[in-house]
C-alpha positions in Angstrom: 0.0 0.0 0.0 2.8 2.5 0.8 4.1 1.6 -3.0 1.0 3.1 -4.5 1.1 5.9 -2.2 4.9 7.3 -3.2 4.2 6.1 -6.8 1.3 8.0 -7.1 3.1 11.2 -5.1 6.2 10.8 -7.3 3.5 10.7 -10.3 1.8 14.5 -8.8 4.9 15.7 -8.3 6.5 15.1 -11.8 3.3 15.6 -14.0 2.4 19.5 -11.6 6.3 20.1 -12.4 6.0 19.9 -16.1 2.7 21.9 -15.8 4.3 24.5 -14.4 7.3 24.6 -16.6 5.5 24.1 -19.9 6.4 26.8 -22.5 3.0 29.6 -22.3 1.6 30.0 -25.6 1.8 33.8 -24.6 4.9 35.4 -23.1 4.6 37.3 -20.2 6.3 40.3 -21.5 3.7 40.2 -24.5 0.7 40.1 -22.3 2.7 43.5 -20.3 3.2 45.0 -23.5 -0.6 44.5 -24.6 -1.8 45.9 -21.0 0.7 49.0 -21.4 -0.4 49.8 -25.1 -4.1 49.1 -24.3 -3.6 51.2 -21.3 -2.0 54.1 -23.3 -4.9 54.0 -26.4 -8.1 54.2 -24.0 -6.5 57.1 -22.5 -5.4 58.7 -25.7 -9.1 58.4 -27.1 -10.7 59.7 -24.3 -8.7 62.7 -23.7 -8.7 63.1 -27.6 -12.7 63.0 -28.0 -13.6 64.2 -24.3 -11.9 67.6 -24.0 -12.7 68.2 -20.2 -12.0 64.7 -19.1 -9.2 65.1 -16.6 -6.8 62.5 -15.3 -8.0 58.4 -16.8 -7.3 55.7 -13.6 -7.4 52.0 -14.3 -8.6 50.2 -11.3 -7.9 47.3 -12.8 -6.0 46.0 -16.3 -5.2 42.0 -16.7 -5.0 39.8 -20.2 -5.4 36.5 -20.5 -4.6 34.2 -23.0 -7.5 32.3 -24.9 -5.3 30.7 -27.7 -1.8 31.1 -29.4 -3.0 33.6 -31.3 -5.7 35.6 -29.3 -6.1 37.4 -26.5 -8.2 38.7 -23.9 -7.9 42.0 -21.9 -10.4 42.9 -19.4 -10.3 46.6 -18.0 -11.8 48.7 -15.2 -11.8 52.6 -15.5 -12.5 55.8 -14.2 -11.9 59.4 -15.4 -13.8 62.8 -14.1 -15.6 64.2 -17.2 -15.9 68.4 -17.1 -18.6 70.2 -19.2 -16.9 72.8 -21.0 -20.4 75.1 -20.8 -21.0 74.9 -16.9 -18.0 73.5 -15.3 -19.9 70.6 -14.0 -18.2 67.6 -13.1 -19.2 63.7 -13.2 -17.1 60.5 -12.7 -17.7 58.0 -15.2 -17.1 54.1 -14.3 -16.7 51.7 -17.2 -16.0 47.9 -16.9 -15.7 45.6 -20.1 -13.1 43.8 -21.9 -11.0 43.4 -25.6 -9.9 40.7 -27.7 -6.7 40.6 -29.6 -5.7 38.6 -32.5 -2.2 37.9 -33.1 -1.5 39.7 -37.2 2.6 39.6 -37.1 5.1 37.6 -34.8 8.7 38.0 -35.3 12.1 37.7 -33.1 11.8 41.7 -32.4 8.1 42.4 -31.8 4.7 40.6 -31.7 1.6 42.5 -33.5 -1.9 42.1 -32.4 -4.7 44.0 -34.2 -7.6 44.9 -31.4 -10.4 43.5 -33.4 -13.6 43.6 -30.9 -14.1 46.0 -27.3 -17.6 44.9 -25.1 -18.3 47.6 -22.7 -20.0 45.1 -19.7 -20.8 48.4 -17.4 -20.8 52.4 -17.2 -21.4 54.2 -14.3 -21.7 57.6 -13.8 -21.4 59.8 -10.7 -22.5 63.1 -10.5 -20.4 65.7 -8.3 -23.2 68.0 -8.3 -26.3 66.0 -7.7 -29.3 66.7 -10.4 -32.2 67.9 -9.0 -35.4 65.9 -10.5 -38.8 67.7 -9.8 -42.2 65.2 -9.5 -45.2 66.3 -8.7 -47.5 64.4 -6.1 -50.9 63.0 -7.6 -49.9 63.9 -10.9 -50.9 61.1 -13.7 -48.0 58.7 -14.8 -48.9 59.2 -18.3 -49.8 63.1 -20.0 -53.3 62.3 -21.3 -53.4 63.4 -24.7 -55.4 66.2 -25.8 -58.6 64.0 -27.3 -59.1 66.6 -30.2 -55.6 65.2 -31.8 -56.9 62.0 -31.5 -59.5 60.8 -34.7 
């Protein structure tokens, strides 16, 4: 009975140490260059097409890899949004996640072309509260005006 025991230990232990040193489909250094340049183009885009949006914070940024040759990044945001007109201020949340497909591989550089973006959830949070008026008793639904009606 002890035989079976260490031959199945010795069996773990050999087949987790090949596991673990297995050659990754991905290289870690490509999966920090993808979170970098993914990190660096959301920001860009934002401050390019949101003029009052001050400083972009990533909560969180991670990639994983789905295949030899694709990607996935998953992203959480956050950047304060300004109007230009009155100088109010929101926070806007957004959760949601890329894939990557791997165009070019070479000894210098790996290119990956950012072919789809899901937005999962967007928050917004005003700084200024907006004030919203109801009236008590007042009917859900504006009748209409029964001349318009034929």
């Amino acid at each position: 009975m002890k035989f079976i025991s260490v031959v199945f230990f010795t069996a773990a232990l050999i087949g987790t140490w090949h596991l673990v040193h297995e050659p990754r489909p991905v290289a870690e250094s490509v999966h920090a260059g993808i979170q970098n340049d993914l990190r660096n183009i959301i920001a860009d885009y934002i401050r390019q097409n949101r003029p009052g949006t001050e400083d972009v914070h990533f909560e969180s940024l991670w990639t994983e890899t789905i295949s030899d040759r694709q990607v996935k990044a998953h992203f959480r945001y956050w950047f304060d949004d300004r109007d230009q007109e009155s100088g109010e201020s929101a926070a806007v949340h957004i959760e949601g996640s890329a894939v990557l497909n791997k165009v070019d591989e070479n000894e210098e550089v790996v290119t990956w072309s950012f072919d789809e973006l899901s937005i999962a959830d967007t928050k917004i949070t005003f700084e200024t509260p907006i004030q919203i008026t109801a009236r008590p008793g007042a009917p859900l639904i504006e009748e209409a005006d029964q001349t318009d009606v034929q």
